[in-house]
ROROTI-539584 format. One record per residue: y, z, x of N, C-alpha, C in turn. Coordinates in steps of 0.02 Angstrom, whole numbers, plus 50000, padded with zeros to 5 digits. Layout:
// residues N
YZXYZXYZX ...
END
This chain:
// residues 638
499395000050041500005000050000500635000050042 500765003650109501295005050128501304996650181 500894994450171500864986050227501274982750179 500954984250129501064977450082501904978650039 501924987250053502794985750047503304985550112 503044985050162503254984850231503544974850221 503004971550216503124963150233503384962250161 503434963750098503884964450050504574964150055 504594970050092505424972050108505534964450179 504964965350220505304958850287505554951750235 505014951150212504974945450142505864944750112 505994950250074506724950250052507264949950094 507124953250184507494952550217507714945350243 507114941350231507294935450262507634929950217 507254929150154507794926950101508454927850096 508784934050111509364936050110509794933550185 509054932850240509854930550297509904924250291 509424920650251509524913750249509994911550193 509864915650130510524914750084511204916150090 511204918350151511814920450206512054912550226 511444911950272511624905950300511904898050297 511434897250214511734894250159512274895350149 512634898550110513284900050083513714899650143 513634903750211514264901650254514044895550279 513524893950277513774883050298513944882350216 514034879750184514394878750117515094881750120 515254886650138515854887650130516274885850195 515864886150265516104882550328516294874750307 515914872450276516024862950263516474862650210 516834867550156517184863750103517824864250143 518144868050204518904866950221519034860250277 518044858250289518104850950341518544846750301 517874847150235517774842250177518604840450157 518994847250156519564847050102519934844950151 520084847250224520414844750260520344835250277 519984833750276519664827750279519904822950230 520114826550168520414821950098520944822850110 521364830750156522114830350136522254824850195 521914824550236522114820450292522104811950283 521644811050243521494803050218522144801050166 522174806250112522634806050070523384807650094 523664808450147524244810950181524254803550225 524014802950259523914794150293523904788550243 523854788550187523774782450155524484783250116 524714790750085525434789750079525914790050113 525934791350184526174790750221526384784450263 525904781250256525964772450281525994767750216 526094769750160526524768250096525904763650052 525424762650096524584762550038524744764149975 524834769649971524894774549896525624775749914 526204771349843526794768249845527024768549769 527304775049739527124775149682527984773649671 528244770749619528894765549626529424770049565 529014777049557529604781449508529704788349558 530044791049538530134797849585529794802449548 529704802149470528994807749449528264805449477 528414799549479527644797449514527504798849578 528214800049622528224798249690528004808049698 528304810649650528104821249650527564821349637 527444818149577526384819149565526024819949623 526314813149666525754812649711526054815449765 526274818049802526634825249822526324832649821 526264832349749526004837949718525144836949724 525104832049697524164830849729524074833449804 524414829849842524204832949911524324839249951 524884841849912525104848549888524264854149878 523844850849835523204854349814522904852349880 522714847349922522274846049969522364850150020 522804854350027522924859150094522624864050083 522054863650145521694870750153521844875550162 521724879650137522274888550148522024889950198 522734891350227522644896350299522774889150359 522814884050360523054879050383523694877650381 524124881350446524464877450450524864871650462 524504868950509524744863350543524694857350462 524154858550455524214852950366524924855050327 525014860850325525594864750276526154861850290 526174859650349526844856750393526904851150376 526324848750371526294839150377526484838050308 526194844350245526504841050171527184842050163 527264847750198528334848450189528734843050226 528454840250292529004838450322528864830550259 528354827550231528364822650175528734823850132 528734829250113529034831950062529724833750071 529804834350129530644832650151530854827150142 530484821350174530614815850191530634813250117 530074811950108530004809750032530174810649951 530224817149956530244818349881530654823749858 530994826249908531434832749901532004830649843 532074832949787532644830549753533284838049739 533414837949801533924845049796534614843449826 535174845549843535574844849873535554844249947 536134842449984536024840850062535914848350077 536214850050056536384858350104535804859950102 535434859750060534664862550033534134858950085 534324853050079534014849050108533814849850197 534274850550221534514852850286534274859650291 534364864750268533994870250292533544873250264 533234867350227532214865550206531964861350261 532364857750310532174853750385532194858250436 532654863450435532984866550503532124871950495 531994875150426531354879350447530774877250470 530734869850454530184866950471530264864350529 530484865150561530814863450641530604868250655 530964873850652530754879250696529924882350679 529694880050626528954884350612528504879650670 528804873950661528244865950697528594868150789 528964869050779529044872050867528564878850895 528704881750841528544889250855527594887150871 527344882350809526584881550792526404876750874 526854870650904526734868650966526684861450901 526814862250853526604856250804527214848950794 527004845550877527624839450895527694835450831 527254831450818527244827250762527734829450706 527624836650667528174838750632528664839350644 528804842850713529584843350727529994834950743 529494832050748530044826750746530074823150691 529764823650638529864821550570530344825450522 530344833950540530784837450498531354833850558 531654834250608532124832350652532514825350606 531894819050588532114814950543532354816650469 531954821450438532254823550377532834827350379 533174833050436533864835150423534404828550446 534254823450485534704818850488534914817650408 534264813650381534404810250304534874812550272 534774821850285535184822950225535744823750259 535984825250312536724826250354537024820050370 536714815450335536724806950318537364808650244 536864808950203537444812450122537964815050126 537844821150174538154827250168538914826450188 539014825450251539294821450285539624814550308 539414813450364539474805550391538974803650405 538774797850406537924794250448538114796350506 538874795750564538884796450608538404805150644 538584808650600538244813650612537434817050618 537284811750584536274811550600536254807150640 536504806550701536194802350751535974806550785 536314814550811536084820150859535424821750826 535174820750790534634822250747534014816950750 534104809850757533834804550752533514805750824 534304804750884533784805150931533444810350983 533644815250941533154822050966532454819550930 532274816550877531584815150854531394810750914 531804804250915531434798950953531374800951036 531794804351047531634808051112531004812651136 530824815051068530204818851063529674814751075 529724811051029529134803851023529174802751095 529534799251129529384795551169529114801251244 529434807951255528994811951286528284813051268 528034811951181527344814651201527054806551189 527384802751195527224794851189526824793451146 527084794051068526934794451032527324786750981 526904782051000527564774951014527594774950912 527084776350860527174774250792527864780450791 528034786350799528374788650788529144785150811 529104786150876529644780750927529834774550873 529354771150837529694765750797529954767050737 529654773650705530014777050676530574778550667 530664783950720531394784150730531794781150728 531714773850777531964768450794532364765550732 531874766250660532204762850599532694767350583 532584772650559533074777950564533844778150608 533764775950661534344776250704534734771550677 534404763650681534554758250678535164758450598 534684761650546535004761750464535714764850472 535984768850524536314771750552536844767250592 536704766950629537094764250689537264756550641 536994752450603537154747050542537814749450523 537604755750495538254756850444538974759450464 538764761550534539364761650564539814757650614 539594750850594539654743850628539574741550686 539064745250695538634746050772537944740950763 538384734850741537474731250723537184728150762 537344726650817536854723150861536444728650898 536754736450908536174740850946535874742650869 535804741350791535574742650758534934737650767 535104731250766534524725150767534044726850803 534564728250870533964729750953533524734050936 533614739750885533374745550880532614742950808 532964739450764532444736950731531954730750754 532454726950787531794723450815531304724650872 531424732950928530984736750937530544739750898 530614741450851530124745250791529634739150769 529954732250744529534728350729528904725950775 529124725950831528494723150881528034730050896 528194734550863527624740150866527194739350824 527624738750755527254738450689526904730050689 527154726150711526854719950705526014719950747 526054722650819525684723350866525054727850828 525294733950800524904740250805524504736750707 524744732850669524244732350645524544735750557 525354737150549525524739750526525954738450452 525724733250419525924729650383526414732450328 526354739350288526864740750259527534742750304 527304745150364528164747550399528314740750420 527964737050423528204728850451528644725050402 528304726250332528824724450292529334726950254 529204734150282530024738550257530474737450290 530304736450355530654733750421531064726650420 530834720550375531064715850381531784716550330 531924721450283532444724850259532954726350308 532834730550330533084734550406533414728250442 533444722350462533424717250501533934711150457 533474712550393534094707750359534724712050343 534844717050321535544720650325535874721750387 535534722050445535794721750517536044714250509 535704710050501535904701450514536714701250473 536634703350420537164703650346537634706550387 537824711750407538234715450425538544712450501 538124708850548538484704150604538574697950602 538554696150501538894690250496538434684450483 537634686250505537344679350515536894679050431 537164675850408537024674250323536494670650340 536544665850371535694661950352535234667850370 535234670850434534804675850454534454681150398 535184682150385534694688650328534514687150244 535054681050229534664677850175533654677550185 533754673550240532854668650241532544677450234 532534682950275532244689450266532414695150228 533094692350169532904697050112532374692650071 532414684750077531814681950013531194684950045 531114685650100530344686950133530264693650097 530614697750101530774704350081530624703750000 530844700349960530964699249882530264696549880 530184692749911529424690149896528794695449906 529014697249959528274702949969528524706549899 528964710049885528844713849844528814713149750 528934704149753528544701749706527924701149698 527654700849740526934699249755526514704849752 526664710749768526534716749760526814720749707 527134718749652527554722549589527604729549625 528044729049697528564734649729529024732849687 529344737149626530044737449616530384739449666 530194744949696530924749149756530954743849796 530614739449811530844734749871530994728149834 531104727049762531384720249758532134724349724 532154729049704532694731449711533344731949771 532994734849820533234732349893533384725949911 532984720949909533184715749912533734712349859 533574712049794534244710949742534754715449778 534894722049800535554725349795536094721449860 535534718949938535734717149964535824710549975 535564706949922535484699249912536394697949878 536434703149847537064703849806537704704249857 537464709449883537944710249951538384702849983 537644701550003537874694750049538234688049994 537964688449957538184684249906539094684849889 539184690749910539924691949878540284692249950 539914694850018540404691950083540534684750079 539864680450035540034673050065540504671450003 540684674349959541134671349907540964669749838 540244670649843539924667949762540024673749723 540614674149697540244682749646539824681149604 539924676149575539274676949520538624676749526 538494672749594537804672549604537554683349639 538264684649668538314692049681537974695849622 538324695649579538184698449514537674699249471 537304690749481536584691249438536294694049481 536154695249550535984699849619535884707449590 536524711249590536674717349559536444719249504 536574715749458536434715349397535504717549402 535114712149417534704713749426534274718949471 534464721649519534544728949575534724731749505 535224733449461535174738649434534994739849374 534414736649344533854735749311533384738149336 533124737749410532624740949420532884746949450 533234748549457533544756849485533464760749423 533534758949375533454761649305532844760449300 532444759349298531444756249281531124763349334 531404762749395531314767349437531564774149454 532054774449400532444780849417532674783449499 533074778549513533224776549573533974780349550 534424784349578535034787149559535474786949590 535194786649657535764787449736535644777149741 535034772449728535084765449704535684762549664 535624765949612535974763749526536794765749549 536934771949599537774772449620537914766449664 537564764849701537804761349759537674752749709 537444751249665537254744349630538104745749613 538264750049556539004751549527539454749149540 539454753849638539944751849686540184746549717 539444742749721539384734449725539604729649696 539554732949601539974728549563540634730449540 540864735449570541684734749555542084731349616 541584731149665541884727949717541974718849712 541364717149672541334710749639541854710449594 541994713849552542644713549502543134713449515 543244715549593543834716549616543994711349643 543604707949671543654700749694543904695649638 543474696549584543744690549532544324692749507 544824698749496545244699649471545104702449416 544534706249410544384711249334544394718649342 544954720149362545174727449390545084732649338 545204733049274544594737249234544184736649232 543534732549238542714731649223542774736749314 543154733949381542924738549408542964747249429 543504751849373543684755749369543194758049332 542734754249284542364756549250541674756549279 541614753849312540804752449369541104759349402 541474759849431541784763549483541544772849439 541694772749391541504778249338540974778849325 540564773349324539714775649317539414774549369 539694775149446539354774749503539684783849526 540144785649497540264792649537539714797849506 539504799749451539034805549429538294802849457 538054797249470537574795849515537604799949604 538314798649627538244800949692538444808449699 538784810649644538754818849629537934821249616 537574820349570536884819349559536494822249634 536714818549668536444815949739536734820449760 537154821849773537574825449840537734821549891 537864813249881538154810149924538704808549964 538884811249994539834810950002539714804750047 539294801150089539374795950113539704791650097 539904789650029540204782250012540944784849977 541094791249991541904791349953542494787349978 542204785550042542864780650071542924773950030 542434771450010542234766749985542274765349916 542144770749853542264772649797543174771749797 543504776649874544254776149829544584771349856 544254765849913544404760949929544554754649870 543924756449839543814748449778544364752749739 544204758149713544784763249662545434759949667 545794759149741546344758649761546524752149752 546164746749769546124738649743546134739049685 546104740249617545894740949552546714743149548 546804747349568547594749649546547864745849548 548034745449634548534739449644548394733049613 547884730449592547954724949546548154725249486 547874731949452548424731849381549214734049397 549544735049456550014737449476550254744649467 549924746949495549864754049501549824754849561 550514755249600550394753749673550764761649693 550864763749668550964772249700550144776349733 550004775249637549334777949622548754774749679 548904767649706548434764549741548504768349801 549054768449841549444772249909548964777549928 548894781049872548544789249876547954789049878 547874781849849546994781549867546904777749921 547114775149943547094770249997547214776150070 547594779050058547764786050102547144792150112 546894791950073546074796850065545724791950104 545654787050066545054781350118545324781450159 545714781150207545744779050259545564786650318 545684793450291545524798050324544674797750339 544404796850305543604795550292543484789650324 543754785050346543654778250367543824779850446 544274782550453544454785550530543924793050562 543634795450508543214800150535542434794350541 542234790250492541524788350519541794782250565 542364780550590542454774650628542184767850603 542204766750547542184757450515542564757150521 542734751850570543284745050579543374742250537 542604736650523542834732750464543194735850395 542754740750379543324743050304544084744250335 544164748650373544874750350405545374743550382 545104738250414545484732350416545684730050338 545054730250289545174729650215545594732250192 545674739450228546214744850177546834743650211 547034741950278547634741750287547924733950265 547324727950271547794721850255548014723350175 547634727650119547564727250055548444732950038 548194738050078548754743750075549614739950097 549464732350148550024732250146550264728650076 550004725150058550224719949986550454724149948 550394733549936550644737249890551054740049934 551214741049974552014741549996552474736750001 552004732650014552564724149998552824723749929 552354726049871552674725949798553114729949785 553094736749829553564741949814553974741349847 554084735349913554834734549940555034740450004 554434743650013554244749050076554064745150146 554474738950145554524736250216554194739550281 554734742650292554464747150358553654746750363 553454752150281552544753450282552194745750279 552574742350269552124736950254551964734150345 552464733250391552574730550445552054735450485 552164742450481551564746150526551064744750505 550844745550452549974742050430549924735350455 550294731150452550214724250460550104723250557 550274727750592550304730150659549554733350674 549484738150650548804742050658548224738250637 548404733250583547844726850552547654723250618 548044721550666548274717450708547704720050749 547904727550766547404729550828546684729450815 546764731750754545814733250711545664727550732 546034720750707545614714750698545634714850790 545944714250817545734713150888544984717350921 545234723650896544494727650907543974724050888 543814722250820543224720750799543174712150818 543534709650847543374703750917542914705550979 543464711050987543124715051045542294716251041 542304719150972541624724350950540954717150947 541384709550913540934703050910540834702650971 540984702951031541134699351095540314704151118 540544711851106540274714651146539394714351078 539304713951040538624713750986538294707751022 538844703251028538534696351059538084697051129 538634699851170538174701551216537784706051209 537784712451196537104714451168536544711951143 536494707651103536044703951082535884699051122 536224695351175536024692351221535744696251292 535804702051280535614705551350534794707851333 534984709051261534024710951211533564707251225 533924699651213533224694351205533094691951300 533794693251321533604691251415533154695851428 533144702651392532884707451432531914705651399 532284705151316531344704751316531064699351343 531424692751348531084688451364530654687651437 531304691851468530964692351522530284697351554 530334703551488529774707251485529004704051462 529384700351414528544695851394528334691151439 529044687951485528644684351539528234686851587 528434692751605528214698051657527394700051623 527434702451584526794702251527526334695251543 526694690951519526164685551533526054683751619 526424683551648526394683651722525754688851758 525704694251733525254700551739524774697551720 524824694451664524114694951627523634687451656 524324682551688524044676751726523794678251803 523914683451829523944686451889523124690151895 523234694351825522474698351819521864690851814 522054685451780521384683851759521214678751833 521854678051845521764671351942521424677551980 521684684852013521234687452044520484688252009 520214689051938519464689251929519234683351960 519584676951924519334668851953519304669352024 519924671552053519604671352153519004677452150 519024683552135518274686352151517794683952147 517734677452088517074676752074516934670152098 517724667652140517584661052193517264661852243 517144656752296516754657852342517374659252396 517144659752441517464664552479517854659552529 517624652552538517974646152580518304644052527 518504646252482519144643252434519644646752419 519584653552444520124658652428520704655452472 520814655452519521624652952549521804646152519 521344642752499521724636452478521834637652413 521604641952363521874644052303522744648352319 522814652152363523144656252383523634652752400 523644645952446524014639652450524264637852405 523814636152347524084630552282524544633852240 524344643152230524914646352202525434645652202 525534647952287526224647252337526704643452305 526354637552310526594632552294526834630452243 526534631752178526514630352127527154636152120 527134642752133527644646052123528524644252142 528404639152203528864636452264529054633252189 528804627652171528844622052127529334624252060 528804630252061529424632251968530054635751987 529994639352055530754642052053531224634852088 531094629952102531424624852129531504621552035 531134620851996531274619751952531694621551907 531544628751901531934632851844532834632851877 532834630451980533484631851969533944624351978 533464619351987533884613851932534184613751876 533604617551825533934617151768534284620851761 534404628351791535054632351798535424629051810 535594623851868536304621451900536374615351838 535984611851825536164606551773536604610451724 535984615651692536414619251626537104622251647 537374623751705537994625751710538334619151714 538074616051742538744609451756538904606951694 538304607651646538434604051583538954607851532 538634614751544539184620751522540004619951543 539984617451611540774617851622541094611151623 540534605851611540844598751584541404597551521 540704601851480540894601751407541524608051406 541584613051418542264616451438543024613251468 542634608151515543214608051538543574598851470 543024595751462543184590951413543524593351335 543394598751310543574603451274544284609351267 544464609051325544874615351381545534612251396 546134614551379546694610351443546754615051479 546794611151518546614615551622547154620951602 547824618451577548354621851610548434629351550 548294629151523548414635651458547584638651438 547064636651451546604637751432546344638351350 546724637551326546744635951223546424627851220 546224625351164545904618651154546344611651147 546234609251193546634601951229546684597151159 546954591451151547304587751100546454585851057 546204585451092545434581351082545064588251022 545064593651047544644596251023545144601950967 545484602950959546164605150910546084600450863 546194595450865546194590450814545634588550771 544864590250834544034590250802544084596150741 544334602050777544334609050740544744610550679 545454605150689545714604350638545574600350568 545104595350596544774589750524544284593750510 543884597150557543184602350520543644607450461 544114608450472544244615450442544594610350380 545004605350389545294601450323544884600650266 544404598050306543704596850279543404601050213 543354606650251542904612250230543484619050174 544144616950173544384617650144544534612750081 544634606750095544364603650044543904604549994 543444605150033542634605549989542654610949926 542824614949968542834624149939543544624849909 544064620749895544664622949852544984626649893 545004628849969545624634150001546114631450025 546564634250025547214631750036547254631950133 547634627650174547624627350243548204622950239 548384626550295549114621750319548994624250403 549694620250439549604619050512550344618750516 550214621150591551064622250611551174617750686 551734614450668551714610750749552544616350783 552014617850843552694620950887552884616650953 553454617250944553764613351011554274617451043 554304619451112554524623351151555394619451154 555874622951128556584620151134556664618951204 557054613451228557434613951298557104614251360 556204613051334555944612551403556024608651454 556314602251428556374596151508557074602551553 557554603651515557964609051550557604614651613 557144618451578556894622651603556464619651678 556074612651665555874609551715556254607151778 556864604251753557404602051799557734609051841 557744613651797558164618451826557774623551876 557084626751831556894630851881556164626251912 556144619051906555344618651947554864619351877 554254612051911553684613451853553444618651875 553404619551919552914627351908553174633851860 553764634851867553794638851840553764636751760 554104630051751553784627851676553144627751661 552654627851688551794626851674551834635151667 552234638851707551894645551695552294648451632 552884645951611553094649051527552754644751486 552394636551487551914637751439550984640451472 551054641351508550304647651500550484654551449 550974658451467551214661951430551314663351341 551894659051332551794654651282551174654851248 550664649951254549894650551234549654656651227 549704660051280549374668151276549784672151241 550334671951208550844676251167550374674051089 550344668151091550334664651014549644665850991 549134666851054548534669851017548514676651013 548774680751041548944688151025549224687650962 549624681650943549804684950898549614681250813 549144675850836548784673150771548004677050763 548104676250721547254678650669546664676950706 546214681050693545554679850743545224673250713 545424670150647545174662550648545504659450638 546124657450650546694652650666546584650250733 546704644950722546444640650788547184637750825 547194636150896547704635350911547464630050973 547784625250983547704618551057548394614151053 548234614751136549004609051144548904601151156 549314599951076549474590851094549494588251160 549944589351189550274586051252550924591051260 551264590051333551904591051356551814597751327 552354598551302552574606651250552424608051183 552004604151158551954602051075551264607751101 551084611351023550474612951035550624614050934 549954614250914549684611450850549374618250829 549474622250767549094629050755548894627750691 548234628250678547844628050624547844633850567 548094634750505547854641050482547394639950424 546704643850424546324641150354546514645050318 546274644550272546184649450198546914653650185 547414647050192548284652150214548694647950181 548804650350121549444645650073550204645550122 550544643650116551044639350148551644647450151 551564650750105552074658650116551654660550174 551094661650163551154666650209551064661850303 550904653950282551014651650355551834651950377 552244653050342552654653050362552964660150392 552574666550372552714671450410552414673150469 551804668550479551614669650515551914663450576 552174657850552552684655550614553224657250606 553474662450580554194666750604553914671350652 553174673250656552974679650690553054674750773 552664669050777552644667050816553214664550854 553804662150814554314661050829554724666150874 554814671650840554864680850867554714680350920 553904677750950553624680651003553774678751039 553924670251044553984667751092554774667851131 555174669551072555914672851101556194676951126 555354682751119555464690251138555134688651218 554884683951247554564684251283554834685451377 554584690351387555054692851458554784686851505 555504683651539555104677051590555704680451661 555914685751649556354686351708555884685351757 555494688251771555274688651832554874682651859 554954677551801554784669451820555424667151861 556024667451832556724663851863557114669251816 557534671951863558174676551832558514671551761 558874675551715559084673751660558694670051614 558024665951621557574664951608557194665951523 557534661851474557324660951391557404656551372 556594658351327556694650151292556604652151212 556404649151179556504648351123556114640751082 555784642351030555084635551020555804634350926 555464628350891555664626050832554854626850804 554684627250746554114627450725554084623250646 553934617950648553744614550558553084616650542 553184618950494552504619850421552454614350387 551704612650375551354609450322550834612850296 550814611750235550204613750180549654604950155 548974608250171548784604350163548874600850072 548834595550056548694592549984547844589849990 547294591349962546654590949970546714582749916 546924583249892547334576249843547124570549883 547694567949921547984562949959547944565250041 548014569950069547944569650128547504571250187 547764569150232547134567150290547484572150350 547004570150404547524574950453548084571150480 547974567050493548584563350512549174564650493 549094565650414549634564750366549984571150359 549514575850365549694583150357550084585750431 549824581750478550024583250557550754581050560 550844573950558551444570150512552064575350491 551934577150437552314581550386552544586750404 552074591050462552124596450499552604594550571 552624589350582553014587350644553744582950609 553534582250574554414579450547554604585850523 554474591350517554834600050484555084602050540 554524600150615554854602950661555354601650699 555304592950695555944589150702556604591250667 556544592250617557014594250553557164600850589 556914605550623557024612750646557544611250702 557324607550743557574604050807558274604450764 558494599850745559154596050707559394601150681 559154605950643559594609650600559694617350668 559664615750750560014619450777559654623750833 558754620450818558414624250859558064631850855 557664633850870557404641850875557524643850793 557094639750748556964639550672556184638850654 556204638650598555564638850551555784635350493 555404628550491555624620650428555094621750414 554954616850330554514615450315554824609150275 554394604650260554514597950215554014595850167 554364596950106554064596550063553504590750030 553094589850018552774582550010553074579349972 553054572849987553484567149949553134564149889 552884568049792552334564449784552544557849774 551984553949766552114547449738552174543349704 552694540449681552724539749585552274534449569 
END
């Protein structure tokens, strides 16, 4: 009896360590198991797989993966907040920002890189709103700095978009492009097809914003198309809002409009809110263009409780910018002043040029109505410099963008060079061994051959470069010689024609120059007109074109410029060239130009005719006493 309850009791003992053993493997495998789903399910919405196109849909699934975190895990806990920063937080900036700043410090504290540089991206976003964009850049590239120490290159392109959306909006677009079309050759390479095509967004508003319309047209349709093709509303929304955009830099409002129009149809489908303000803003800016200054006071009213909603202060420069156009067109030019005066504090803290320039050429026309001279002349001065800056800012994007593609090109050659280098040494290893120097020879050679090649075509391509310059060029002023003034002047007649804009041309002729030749020497006459030339483009428009006829005559083009205001602008020129210090050419030393205006007639005239018309005004200037501004009226024809 006492055996048989002895192996009884061993009997129950062993059942029990094994029902032990059971249950903790069962309960060891459900936090693999669960970790394993939050991780599959966190990667697939995370690389936009699972892309749900409402913001309750976009929390659901938030909240789903919300359940997939294993308790007591934190490093997962991190990965759903900093999403949940990024993604779906619908609170204020302030909120926003120090729901990033804890998750920063918990993902530092945990050693958890990946998060800290994603919350790092989520307090930018919102100090994006809150603020200025200029101000999430210290933020942007503390992330991408992270990335690229633990070389972590999907993050690095990350960032990269981030910076780029940034540095766009603050008219920094060519290091915006550089910055997206780094991200793209990650995502293209690595296999990454939704950031590849959120990216081609990214690229067309960079293109939009440095001007190149074909560019970002062809990659918002690419953009519109993927996300037809995929019934993405949020991304054919994107594409309509910025399709609209471009549509209204190039002049079409209406094609702008059915653009907008449609963007804010699906901002509404999607409950898109911080979308549906900025569509608003888009179309009072369109209204403002056509001259419907209530429809845009009223867009302007249902785009502000959207960006309150939000907590956006990003676009108030912009809100009391269009605000201020809307006035002054119904003539409300006090009321405009004060708004035009707010924007511009906000316009000088995020540094846009281009708007700057909008508000002061716009701000002067309402001091011009109110007869505030003075204010009108300093804006019209400070317009002057902006626009020179943002020459400057083209000059220097240009080269940027030319230093990008020298640089990659030359990286992918180096790439392919390596990679032609790796496969010739396998081929000599696996040559025989009496052929290695004469392979080693033929290289040489072959290398001898392409750099003797490549620097032909260097010296060709420069000679051809400074052919065409100098056939183009008059030696002596460096502005465009009779030949190519006159090419630039029928393109632009042309193209004003086509399109209904008004263009006229001014012929200047330097008073009393054979005097000045006889008296002090051509040289010193060649050097008051170099001068001359260099006064008159300081002081014409960054697309007014300017080249000299012959002798002292030189020919100034103005497009899109009704005949008032060419004529203030050859009194400006007139000014300059009278103000111009030549003492230190020949003591006592002034001259003084006559200037005739013509307006083109798209009717009846040609250039000839218009050139004509413009040189008999200046003749007429001559006669009526010299150091004037004529114009002659067209003769019609009965």
């Amino acid at each position: 009896m006492p055996t048989t309850t002895h192996h009884a009791k061993l009997a129950l003992q062993l059942v029990l360590v094994l029902f032990c053993l059971f249950v903790g493997r069962a309960f060891a495998t459900v936090p693999a198991d669960q970790g394993a789903a939050f991780d599959q399910y966190a990667d697939r919405l995370e690389r936009g797989q699972i892309a749900p196109d409402t913001q309750a849909g976009l929390l659901k699934a938030l909240e789903h993966m919300k359940g997939l975190v294993p308790a007591g895990d934190a490093r997962r806990e991190l990965r759903y907040r900093y999403m949940y920063c990024i993604l779906g937080m619908d609170a204020s900036p302030e909120q926003g920002i120090a729901y990033a700043e804890k998750g920063i410090a918990d993902a530092s504290q945990l050693g958890y890189v990946e998060g800290e540089i994603n919350f790092h991206f989520c307090r930018g976003a919102n100090q994006e709103v809150l603020t200025t964009p200029r101000d999430a850049l210290p933020d942007y590239d503390a992330g991408i700095a992270l990335a690229r120490r633990h070389e972590d290159q999907r993050l690095v392109a990350d960032g990269l978009t981030w910076r780029g959306s940034v540095q766009s909006l603050l008219g920094e677009h060519a290091q915006a492009l550089v910055d997206f079309l780094e991200a793209q050759k990650f995502y293209e390479t690595s296999g990454e097809p939704v950031e590849s095509e959120d990216n081609l967004f990214n690229i067309a508003v960079a293109y939009r914003r440095l001007g190149e319309a074909a560019q970002a047209r062809d990659y918002l349709q690419k953009v519109l198309a993927h996300g037809e093709q995929k019934s993405d509303r949020g991304q054919q929304l994107g594409a309509h809002m910025q399709l609209g955009f471009l549509e209204s830099e190039a002049g079409d409002q209406e094609a702008a409009e059915r653009h907008l129009r449609k963007a804010l149809a699906l901002a509404h489908a999607v409950d898109s809110r911080s979308g549906g303000a900025n569509i608003h803003l888009g179309l009072a800016q369109v209204d403002n263009l056509q001259g419907q200054y209530h429809q845009a006071l009223e867009e302007l009213a249902r785009a502000k409780p959207g960006f309150a909603r939000t907590g956006d202060r990003s676009n108030r420069d912009m809100v009391l910018l269009q605000a201020a156009k809307a006035h002054a067109g119904l003539g409300q030019h006090k009321l405009a002043i004060d708004e035009y005066g707010q924007a511009e504090k906000l316009l000088q803290k995020s540094g846009n040029l281009r708007y700057l320039a909008e508000l002061l050429d716009a701000r002067s026309r309402s001091y011009q109505a109110l007869g505030q001279l003075g204010l009108e002349v300093a804006d019209l001065r400070r317009l002057a410099k902006v626009r020179d800056a943002l020459d400057r800012k083209a000059h220097s994007d240009n080269a940027t963008l030319m230093n990008y593609q020298f640089q990659t090109a030359r990286r992918d050659q180096e790439n392919r060079q390596l990679a032609a280098d790796r496969a010739l040494k396998e081929q000599q290893l696996r040559s025989l061994e009496r052929v290695r120097h004469w392979q080693r020879l033929a290289l040489v050679l072959g290398g001898v051959l392409i750099l003797l090649l490549l620097w032909l075509a260097l010296r060709q391509f420069r000679r051809s470069r400074k052919l065409h310059r100098m056939a183009m060029t008059d030696p002596l002023t460096g502005i465009a010689n009779r030949r190519h003034i006159e090419q630039l002047a029928e393109r632009a007649l042309n193209h004003a024609g086509a399109n209904g804009e008004p263009l006229c041309v001014l012929v200047l002729d330097v008073d009393h120059f054979k005097a000045v030749n006889d008296a002090f020497g051509h040289a010193v006459g060649d050097q008051v007109l170099v001068r001359i030339a260099h006064a008159c483009k300081q002081a014409l428009r960054r697309f007014d074109m300017m080249g000299r006829l012959g002798g002292e005559e030189f020919l100034i083009v103005l497009p899109d410029t009704t005949l008032d205001v060419a004529l203030q602008i050859a009194e400006r020129l007139r000014c300059k060239i009278e103000a111009l210090p030549l003492a230190n050419l020949a003591p006592g030393l002034q001259i003084t130009a006559s200037v005739g205006a013509a307006q083109a007639d798209h009717e009846t005239d040609d250039l000839a005719e218009l050139v004509r018309r413009a040189d008999n005004a200046m003749y007429r200037a001559k006669d009526a006493g010299r150091n004037r501004v004529e114009v002659v009226a067209r003769v019609q024809a009965v």
